[in-house]
C-alpha positions as CSV (number, residue, x, y, z in Angstrom):
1,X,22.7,-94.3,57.0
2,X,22.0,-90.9,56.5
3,X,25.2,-90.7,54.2
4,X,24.1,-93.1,52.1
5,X,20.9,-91.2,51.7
6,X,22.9,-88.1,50.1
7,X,24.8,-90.1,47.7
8,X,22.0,-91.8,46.9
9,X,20.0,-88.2,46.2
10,X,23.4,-87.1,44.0
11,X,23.5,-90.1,42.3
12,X,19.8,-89.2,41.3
13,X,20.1,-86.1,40.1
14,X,23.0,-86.7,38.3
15,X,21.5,-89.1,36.8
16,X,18.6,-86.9,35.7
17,X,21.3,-84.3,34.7
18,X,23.1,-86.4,32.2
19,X,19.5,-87.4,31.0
20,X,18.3,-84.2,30.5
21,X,21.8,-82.9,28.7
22,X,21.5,-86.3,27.1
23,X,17.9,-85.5,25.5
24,X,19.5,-82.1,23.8
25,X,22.7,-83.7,23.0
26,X,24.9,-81.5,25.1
27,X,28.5,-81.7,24.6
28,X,31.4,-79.7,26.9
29,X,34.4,-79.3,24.5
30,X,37.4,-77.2,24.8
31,X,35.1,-75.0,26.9
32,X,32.2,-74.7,24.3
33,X,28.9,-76.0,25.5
34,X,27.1,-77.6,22.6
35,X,22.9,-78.5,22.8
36,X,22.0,-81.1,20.0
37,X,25.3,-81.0,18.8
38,X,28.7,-83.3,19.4
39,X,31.0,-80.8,18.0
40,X,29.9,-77.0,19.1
41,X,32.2,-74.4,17.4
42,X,35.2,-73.6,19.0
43,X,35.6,-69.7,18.4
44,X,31.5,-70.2,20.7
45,X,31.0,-70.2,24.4
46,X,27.6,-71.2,23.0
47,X,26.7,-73.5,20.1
48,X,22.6,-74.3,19.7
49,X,21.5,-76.4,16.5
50,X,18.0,-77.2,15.5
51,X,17.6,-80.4,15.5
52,X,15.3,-80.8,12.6
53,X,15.8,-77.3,11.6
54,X,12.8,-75.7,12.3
55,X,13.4,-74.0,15.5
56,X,15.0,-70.8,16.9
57,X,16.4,-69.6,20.3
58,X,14.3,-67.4,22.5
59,X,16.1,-64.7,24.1
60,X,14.6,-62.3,27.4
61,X,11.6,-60.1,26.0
62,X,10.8,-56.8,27.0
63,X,8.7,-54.2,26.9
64,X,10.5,-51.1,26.5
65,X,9.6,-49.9,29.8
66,X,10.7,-53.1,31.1
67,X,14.2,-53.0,29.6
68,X,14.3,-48.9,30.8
69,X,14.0,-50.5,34.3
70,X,16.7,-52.5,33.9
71,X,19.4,-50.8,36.5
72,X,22.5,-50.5,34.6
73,X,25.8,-51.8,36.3
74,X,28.5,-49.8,34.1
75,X,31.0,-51.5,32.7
76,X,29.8,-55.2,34.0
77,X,26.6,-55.1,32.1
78,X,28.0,-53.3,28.5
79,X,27.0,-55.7,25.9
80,X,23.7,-57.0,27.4
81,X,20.8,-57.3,25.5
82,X,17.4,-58.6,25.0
83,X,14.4,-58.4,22.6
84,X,12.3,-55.0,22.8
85,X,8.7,-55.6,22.2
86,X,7.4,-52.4,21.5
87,X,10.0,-51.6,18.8
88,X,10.5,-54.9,17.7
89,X,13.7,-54.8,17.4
90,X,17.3,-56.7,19.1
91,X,18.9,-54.1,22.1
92,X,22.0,-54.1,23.8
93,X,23.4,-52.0,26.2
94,X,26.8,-49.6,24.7
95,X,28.9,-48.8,27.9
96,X,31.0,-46.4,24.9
97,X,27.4,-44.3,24.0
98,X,26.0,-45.1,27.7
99,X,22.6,-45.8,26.1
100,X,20.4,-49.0,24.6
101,X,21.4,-49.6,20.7
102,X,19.2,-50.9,18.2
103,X,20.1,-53.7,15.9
104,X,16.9,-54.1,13.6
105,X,18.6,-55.2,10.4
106,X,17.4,-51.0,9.1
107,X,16.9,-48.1,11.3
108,X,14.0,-50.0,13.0
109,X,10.2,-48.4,13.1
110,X,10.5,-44.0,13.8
111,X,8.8,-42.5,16.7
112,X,7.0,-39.7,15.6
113,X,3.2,-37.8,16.1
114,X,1.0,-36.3,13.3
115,X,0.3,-32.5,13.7
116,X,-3.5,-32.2,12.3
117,X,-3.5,-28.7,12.9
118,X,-0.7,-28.5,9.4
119,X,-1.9,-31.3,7.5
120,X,-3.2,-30.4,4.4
121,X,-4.8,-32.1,1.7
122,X,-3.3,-30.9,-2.0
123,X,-4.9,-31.1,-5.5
124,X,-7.9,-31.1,-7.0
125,X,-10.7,-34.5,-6.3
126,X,-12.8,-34.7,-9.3
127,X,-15.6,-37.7,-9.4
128,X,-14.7,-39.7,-12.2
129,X,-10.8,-38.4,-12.4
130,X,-8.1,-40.6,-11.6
131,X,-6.0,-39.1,-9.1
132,X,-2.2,-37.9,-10.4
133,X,0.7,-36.7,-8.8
134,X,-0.5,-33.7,-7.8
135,X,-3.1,-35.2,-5.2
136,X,-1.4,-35.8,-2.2
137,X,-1.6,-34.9,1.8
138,X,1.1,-32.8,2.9
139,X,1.2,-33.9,6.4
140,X,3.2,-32.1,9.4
141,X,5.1,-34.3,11.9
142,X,7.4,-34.1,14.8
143,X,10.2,-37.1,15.0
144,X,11.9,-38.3,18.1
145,X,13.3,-40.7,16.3
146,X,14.8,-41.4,13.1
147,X,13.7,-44.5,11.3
148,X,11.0,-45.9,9.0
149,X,7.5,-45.0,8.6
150,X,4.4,-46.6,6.8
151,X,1.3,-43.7,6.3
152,X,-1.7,-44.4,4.9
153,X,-4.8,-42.2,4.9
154,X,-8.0,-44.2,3.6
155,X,-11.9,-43.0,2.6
156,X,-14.8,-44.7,1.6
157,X,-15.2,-42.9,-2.0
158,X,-12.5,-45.2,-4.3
159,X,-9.5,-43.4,-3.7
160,X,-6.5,-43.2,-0.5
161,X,-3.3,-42.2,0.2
162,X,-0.3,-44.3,1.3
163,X,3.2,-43.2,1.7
164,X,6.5,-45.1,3.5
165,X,10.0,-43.7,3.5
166,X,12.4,-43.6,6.2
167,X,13.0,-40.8,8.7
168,X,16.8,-39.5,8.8
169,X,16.3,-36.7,10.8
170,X,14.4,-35.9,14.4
171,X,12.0,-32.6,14.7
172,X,9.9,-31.2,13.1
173,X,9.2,-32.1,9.2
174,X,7.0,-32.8,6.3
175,X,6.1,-35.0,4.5
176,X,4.1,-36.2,1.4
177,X,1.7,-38.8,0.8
178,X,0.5,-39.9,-2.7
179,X,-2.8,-40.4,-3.4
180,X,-4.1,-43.3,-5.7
181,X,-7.5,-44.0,-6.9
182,X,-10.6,-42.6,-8.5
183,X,-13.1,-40.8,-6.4
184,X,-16.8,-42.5,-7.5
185,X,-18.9,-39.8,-5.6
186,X,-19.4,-36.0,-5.4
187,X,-19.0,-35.1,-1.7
188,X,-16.8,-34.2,1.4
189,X,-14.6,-37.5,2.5
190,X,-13.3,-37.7,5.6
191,X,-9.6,-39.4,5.7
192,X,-8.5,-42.2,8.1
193,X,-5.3,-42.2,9.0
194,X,-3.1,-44.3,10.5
195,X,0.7,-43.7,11.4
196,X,2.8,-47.5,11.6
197,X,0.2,-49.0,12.2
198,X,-1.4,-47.0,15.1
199,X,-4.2,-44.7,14.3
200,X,-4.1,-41.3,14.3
201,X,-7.3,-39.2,15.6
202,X,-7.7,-35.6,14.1
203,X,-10.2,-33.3,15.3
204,X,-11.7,-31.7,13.0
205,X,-10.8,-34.8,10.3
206,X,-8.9,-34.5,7.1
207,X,-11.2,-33.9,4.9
208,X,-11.3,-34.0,1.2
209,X,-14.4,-32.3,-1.0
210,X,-14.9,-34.2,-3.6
211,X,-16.2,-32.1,-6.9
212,X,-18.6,-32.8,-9.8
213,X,-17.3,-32.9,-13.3
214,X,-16.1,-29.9,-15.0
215,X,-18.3,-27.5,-16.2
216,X,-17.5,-25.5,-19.5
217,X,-16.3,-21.5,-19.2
218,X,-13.8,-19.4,-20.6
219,X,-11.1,-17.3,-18.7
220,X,-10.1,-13.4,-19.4
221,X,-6.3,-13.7,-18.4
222,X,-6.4,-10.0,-20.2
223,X,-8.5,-8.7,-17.0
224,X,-7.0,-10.3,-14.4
225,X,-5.8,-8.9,-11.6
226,X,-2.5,-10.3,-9.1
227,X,-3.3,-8.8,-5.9
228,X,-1.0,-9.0,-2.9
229,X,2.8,-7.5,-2.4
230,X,5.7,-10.6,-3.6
231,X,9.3,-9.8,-2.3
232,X,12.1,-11.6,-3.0
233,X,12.6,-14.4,-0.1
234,X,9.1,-14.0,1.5
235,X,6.4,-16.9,1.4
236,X,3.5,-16.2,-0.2
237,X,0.2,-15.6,1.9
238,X,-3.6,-15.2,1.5
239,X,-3.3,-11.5,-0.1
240,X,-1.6,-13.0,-2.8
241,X,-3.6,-14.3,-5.1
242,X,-4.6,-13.6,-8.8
243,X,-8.5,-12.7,-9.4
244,X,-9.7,-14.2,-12.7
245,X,-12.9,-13.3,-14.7
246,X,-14.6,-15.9,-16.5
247,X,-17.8,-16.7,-18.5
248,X,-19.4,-19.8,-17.6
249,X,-21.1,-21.4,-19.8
250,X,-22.4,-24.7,-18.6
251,X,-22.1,-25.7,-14.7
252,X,-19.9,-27.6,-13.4
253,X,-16.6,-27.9,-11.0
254,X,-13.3,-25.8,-12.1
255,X,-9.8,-26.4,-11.5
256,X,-7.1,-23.9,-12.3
257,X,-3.7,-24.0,-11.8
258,X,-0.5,-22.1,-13.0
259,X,2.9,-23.8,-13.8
260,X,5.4,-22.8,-11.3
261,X,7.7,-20.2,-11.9
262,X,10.6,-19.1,-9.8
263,X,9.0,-20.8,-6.8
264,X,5.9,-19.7,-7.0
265,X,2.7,-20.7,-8.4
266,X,-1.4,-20.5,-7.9
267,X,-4.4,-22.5,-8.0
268,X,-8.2,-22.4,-7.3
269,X,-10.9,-25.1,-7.2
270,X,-14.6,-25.1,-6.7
271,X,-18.5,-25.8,-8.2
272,X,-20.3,-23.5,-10.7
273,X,-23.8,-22.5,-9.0
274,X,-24.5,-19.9,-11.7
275,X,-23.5,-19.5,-15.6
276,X,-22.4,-16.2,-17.2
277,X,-19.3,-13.6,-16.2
278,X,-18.1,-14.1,-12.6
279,X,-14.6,-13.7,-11.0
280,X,-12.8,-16.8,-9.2
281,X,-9.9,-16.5,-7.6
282,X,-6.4,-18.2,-7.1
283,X,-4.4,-18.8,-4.3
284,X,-0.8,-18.4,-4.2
285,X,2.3,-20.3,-2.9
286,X,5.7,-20.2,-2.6
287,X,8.8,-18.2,-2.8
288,X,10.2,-15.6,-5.1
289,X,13.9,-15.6,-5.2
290,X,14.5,-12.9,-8.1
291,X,12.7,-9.7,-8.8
292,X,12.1,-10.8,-12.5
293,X,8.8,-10.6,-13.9
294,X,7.2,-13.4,-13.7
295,X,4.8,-14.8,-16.7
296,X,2.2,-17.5,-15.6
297,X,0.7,-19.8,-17.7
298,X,-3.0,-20.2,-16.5
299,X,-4.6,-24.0,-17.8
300,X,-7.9,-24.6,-16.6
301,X,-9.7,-28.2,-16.9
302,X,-13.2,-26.1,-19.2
303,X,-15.1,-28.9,-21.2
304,X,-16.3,-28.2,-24.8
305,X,-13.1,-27.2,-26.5
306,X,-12.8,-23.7,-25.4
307,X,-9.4,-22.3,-24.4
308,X,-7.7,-23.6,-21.9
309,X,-4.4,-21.7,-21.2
310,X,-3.4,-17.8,-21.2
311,X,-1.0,-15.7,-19.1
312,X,-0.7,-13.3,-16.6
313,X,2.4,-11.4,-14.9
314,X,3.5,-11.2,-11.3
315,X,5.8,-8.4,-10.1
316,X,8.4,-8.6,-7.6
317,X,9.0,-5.8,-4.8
318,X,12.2,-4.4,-6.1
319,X,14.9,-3.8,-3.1
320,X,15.5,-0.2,-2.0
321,X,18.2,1.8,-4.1
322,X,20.5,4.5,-4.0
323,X,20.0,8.0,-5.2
324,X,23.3,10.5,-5.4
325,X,21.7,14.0,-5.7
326,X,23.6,17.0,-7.0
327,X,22.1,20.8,-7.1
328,X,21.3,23.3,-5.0
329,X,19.3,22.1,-1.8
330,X,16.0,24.6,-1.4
331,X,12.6,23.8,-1.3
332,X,11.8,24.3,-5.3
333,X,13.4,20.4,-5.3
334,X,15.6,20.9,-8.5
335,X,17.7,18.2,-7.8
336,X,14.7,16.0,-5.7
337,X,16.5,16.1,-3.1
338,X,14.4,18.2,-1.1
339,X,11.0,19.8,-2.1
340,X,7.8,18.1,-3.6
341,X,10.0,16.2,-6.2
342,X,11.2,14.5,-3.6
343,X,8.4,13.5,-1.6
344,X,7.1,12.1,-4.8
345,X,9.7,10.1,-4.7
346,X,9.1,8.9,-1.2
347,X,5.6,8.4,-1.8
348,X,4.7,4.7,-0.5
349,X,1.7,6.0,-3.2
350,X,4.1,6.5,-5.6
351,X,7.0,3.7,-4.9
352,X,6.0,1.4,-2.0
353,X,5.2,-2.0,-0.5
354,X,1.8,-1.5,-0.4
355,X,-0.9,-3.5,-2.8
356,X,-2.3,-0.6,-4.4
357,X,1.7,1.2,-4.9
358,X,2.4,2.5,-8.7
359,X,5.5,0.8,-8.5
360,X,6.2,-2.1,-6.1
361,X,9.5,-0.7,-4.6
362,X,11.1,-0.8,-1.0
363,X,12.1,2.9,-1.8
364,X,15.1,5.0,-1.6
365,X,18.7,5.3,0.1
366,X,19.0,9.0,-0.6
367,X,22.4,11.6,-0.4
368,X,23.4,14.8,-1.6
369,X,26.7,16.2,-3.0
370,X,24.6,20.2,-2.8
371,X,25.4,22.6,-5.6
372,X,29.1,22.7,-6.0
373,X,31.3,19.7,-5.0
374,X,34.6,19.4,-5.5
375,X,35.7,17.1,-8.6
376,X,37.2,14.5,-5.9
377,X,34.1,14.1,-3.9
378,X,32.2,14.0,-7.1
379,X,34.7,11.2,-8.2
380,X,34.7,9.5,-4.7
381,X,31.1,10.0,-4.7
382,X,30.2,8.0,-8.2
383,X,33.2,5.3,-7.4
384,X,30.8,4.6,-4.4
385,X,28.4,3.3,-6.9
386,X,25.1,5.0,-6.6
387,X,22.3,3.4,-8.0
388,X,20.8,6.5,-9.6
389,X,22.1,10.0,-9.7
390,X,19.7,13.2,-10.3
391,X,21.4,16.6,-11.4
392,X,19.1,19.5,-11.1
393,X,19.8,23.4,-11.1
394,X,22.6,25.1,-10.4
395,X,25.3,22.2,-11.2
396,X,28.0,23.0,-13.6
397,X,30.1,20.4,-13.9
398,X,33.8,21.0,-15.8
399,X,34.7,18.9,-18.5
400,X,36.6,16.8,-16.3
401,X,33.7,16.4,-14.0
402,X,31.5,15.5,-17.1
403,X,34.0,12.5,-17.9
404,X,33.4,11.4,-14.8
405,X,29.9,11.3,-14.6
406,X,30.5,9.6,-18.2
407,X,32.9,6.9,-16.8
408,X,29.9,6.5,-14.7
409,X,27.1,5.8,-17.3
410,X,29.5,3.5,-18.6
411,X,29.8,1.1,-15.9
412,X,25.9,0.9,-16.2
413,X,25.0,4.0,-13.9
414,X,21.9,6.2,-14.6
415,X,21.9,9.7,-14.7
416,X,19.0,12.1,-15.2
417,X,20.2,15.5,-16.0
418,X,18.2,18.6,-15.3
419,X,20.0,21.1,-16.3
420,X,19.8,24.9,-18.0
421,X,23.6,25.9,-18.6
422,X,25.2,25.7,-22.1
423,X,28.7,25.3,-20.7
424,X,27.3,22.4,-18.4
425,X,25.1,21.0,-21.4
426,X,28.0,20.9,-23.7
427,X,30.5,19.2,-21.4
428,X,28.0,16.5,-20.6
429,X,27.0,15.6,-23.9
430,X,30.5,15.9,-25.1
431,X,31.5,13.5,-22.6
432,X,28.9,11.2,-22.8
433,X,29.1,11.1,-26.7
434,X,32.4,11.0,-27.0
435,X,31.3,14.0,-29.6
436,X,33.4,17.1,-29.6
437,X,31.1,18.6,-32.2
438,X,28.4,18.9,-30.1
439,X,26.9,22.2,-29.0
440,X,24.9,24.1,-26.9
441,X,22.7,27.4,-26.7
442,X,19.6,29.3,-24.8
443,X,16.3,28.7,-26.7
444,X,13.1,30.5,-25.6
445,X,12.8,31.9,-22.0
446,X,10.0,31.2,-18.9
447,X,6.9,29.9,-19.6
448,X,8.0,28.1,-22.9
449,X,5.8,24.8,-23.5
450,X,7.5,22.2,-25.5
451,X,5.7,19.0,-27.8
452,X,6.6,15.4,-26.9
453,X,6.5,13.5,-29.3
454,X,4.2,10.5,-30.1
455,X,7.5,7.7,-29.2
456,X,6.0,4.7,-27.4
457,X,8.6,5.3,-24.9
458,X,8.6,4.1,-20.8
459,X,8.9,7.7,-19.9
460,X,6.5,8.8,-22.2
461,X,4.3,6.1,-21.6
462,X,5.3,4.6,-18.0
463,X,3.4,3.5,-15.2
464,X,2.5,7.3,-14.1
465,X,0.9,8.2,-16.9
466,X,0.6,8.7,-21.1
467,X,2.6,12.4,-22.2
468,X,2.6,11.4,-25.7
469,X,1.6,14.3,-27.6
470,X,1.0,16.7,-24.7
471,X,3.9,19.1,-23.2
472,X,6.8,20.3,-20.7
473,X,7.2,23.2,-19.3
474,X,9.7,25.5,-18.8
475,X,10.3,27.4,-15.3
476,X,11.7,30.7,-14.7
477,X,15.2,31.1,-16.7
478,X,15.8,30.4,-20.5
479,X,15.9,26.4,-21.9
480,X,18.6,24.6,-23.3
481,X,18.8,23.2,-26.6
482,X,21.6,20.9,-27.9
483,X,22.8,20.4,-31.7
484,X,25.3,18.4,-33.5
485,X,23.6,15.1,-31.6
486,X,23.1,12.2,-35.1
487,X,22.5,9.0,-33.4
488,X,22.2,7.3,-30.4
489,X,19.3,9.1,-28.5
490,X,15.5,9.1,-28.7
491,X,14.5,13.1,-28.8
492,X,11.5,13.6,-26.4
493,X,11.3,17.1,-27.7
494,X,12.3,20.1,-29.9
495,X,14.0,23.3,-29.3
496,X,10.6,24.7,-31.1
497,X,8.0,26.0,-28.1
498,X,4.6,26.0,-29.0
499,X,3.6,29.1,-28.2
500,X,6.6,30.9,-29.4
501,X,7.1,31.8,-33.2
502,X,10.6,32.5,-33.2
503,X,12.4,29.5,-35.4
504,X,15.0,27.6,-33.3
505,X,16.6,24.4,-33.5
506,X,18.2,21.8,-32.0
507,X,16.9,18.9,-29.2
508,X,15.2,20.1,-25.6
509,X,15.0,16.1,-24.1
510,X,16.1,13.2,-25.1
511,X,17.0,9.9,-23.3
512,X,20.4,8.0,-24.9
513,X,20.0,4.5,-26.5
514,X,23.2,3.7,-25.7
515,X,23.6,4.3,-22.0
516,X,21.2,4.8,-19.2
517,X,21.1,8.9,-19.4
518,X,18.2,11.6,-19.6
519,X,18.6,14.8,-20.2
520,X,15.7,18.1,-20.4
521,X,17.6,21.4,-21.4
522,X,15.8,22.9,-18.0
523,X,17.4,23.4,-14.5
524,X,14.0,24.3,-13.3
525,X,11.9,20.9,-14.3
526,X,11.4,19.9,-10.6
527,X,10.6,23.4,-9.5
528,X,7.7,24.0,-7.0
529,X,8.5,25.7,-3.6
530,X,4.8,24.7,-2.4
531,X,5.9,21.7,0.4
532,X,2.3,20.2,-0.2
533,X,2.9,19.7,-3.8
534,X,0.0,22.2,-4.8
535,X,0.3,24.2,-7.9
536,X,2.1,27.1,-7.6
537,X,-0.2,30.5,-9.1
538,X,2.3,31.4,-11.4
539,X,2.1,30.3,-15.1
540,X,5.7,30.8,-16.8
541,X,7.1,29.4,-12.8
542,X,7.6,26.5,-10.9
543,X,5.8,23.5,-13.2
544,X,5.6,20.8,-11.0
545,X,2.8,19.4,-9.7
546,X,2.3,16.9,-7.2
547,X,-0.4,17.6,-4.3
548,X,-0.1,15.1,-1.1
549,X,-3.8,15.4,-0.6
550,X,-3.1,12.4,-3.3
551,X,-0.1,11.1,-1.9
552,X,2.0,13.1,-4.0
553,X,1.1,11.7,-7.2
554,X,1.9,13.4,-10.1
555,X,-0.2,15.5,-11.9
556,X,-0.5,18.2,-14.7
557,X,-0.6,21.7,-14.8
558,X,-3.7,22.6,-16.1
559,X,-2.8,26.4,-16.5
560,X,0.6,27.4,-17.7
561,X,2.7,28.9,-20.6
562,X,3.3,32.1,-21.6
563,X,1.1,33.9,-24.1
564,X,2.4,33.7,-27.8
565,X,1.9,32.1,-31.1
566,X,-2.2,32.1,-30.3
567,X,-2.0,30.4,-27.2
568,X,-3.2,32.6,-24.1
569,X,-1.3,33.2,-20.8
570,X,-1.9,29.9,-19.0
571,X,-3.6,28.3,-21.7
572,X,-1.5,25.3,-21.9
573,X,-1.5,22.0,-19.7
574,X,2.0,20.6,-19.0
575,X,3.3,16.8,-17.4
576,X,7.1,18.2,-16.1
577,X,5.5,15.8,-12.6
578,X,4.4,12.8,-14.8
579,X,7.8,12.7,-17.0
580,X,9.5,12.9,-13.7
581,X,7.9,10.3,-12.2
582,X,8.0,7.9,-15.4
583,X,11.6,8.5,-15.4
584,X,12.1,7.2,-11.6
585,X,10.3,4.3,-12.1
586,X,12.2,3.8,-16.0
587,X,15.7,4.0,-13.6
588,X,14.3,1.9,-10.8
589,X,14.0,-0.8,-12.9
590,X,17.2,-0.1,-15.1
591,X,19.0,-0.1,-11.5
592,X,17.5,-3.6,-10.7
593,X,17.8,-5.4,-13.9
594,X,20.5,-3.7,-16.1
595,X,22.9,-1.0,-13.5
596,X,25.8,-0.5,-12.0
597,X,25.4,-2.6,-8.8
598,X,23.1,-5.5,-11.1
599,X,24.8,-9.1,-10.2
């Protein structure tokens, strides 16, 4: 009896087997299981139809937690997957990458956090103005993993932001999100934001200050100022900015902005609370990547048909440069090697990285040949490349030396040539003229005072100072004066002193228009042995004048010259300190822009 009872229970639940497997239409065929199918696929271990085509196949869903609980049995398991809940997305297990894969159709959702602290909100909000392109949050994130995002950042004032993209790359990044809408009210809008579809809780909140209409004013781009130091390479900060005066005629919001230029540009927003001249100011951003000059074009958003667009210039820190100096090394400076000359030169007053520097500079690499070098170091010297080279008292180059220094100019090097030796003169202008014609002799002895001329010239008129019209002087020995010159320079002065009334002729400075060389017929135009730059009580000696009470900055002799031709003893004012200085900052930018070691 009992046996009969356990067939009979087989027999029952085979019976309810076959039912069941009946129900779904099961079929075993060649090894392939069909359900509500009589013919599963051969090439399947597993072949499920829908019926009535309208229903899917559930596979194990997991949190991801759940599935990172999942112990791993390596290689049994490689290929196992299931559904993943928190990415939605398809997982299986890669023995080869010994990790869970994603197979979401794309990249699947990223897994990333906002950084609030660097999210910024860009443009200019305007009640009434359609936002454009340029209103946008610039928002800061950190990605653990690559894949696609959805931002959207929404206020209660008519406009929001919404942004989706796809993540390619983990750590940190940033990204933009465009703006859309018109702001309907004048006041501060915090922004909501949420990140796929979480939100995202800043403290403080993005917040976006909505302004009032503009107002009407006028700008004076001829007053403004660009404060800050820019170098090539270095992001702009808060010092640089461009302070602009305006008139404001009728209140209102503002919105300047420059066009971009070289990587950089500027821009400044706010409300009018008063009308008539005030200054605003204008932030900066970006990168320089040349030293050019850069010319910004200034548009405001002024009402009532008043301009709305001038320019201003930025100017680039110019990288340090090489000086090859070649005279006799004392403390009168004649070659600027030593001496106040050259403490000019060093001057972050003068040439510096400072905001209130003449010339925006990272300064000077200096060396010196001395007095008397051999014509092979000269030559191994000048193959070397110097940016600049200086030639002060006692040098004497040969003719052979002279086509050297020449060869030189013409592979875009700039010489300045102090110098009070006719032999010397000669072979240098010979050389660099290619002039055998040319000649030169002593003019009038210490204390002479020579006329500039009125040229509108950069060492005339440079950033130092304005010697048009006013005078050199001559120190200790006799000047030289050069003839036979017909084209090709611009004559800075005479062989005529002022207060001498002996006739002479011929040229006393010049600069050439051809290559990058200056030339003053006087050894001694750097001369003061005074270390603190102080004028030196002598007045037919020692010319230069630069005290560093003011940071060696160059200034005139106000008592010098040698009595003759009704002028007095020391009644004469002379700029040897300002010329010098012009012409440094002349060959600085020559060196940068058009020298030997330009790219």
């Amino acid at each position: 009896m009992e046996t009969n009872s356990t067939t009979a229970k087989i027999k029952v639940l085979l019976l309810a087997l076959i039912l069941v497997f009946g129900q779904f239409y099961s079929q075993i065929q060649n090894g392939a299981v069909g359900i509500n199918t009589s013919s599963p696929n051969s090439n399947s271990v597993l072949d499920v139809v829908s019926g009535n085509n309208n229903k899917g196949i559930l596979i194990p869903r997991l949190t991801e937690n759940q599935r990172n609980a999942i112990i791993i049995n390596r290689p049994q398991d490689d290929g196992l997957t299931i559904y993943n809940t928190t990415e939605d997305c398809f997982n299986y297990w890669s023995l080869a990458d010994d990790e869970w894969k994603s197979v979401c159709g794309q990249l699947g959702k990223a897994v990333f956090t906002v950084d609030c602290s660097n999210t910024t909100v860009m443009g200019t909000y305007v009640k009434g103005r359609e936002l454009t392109n340029s209103n946008y949050l610039n928002i800061s994130v950190n990605v653990t993993k690559i894949g696609n995002y959805t931002i959207s950042g929404t206020t209660i004032n008519g406009y929001n932001f919404y942004g989706t993209g796809t993540f390619l790359n983990t750590g940190v990044q940033t990204i933009q999100i465009a703006g859309q809408g018109t702001p309907q009210n004048v006041q501060t809008d915090d922004v909501s934001l949420t990140a796929n579809g979480n939100d995202v809780t800043c403290t403080p909140a993005v917040s976006v200050n909505v302004l009032s209409p503009a107002g009407s004013y006028t700008m004076s781009c001829g007053s403004a100022v660009a404060n800050g130091v820019y170098k090539v390479g270095t992001a702009l900060n808060s010092s640089n900015t461009i302070t602009l005066p305006i008139n404001v005629s009728s209140l209102g919001s503002y919105t300047i902005t420059t066009n971009t230029v070289d990587g950089i540009s500027f821009r400044g927003s706010g409300t009018f609370t008063s009308t008539g001249n005030q200054n605003i100011t204008l932030g900066g951003t970006g990168t320089p990547s040349s030293t050019a000059v850069k010319t910004i074009t200034i548009t405001s958003d002024s009402q009532g048909g008043v301009p709305t667009t001038c320019n201003v210039s930025i100017i680039v820190v110019v990288p340090k440069k090489t000086v090859l100096h070649i005279g006799l090394e004392s403390a009168y400076g004649y070659s600027a090697f030593t001496g106040p000359s050259r403490s000019l030169m060093d001057s972050p007053t003068n040439f510096g990285t400072t905001a209130s520097s003449i010339v925006k500079y990272e300064g000077f690499t200096h060396t010196s040949l001395g007095n008397s070098p051999s014509s092979a170091s000269l030559q191994a010297a000048l193959n070397a490349k110097p940016d600049i080279v200086i030639i002060g008292y006692n040098y004497t180059p040969n003719a052979t030396e002279a086509g050297y220094i020449a060869s030189y100019l013409n592979k875009k090097g700039i010489v300045i040539a102090l110098t009070d030796d006719t032999g010397t003169a000669q072979n240098l202008f010979r050389g660099i003229f290619s002039d055998p014609t040319i000649s030169a002799s002593n003019g009038s002895g210490a204390g002479s005072v020579y006329a500039l001329s009125n040229t509108d010239d950069p060492i005339l008129n440079g950033p130092f100072g304005d010697v048009r019209g006013k005078n050199w002087g001559e120190d200790a020995s006799t000047t030289v004066n050069i003839s036979g010159l017909t084209s090709g320079f611009i004559p800075y002065s005479y062989a005529q002193p002022i207060n001498n009334a002996t006739a002479r002729t011929g040229i006393s400075g010049l600069r050439s228009s051809n290559v990058s060389f200056i030339w003053f017929g006087d050894g001694g135009f750097l001369s003061n042995e005074n270390a603190n730059g102080n004028p030196y009580s002598s007045n037919t000696i020692e010319p230069f004048v630069a005290p560093s009470s003011g940071g060696y900055f160059p200034v005139q002799k106000a008592t010098y010259g040698s009595a003759g031709n009704g002028y007095s003893a020391g009644g004469m004012q002379v700029q040897n300190s300002i010329l010098f200085a012009n012409m440094i900052a002349w060959a600085v930018k020559q060196a940068e822009f058009s020298g030997i070691n330009t790219q």
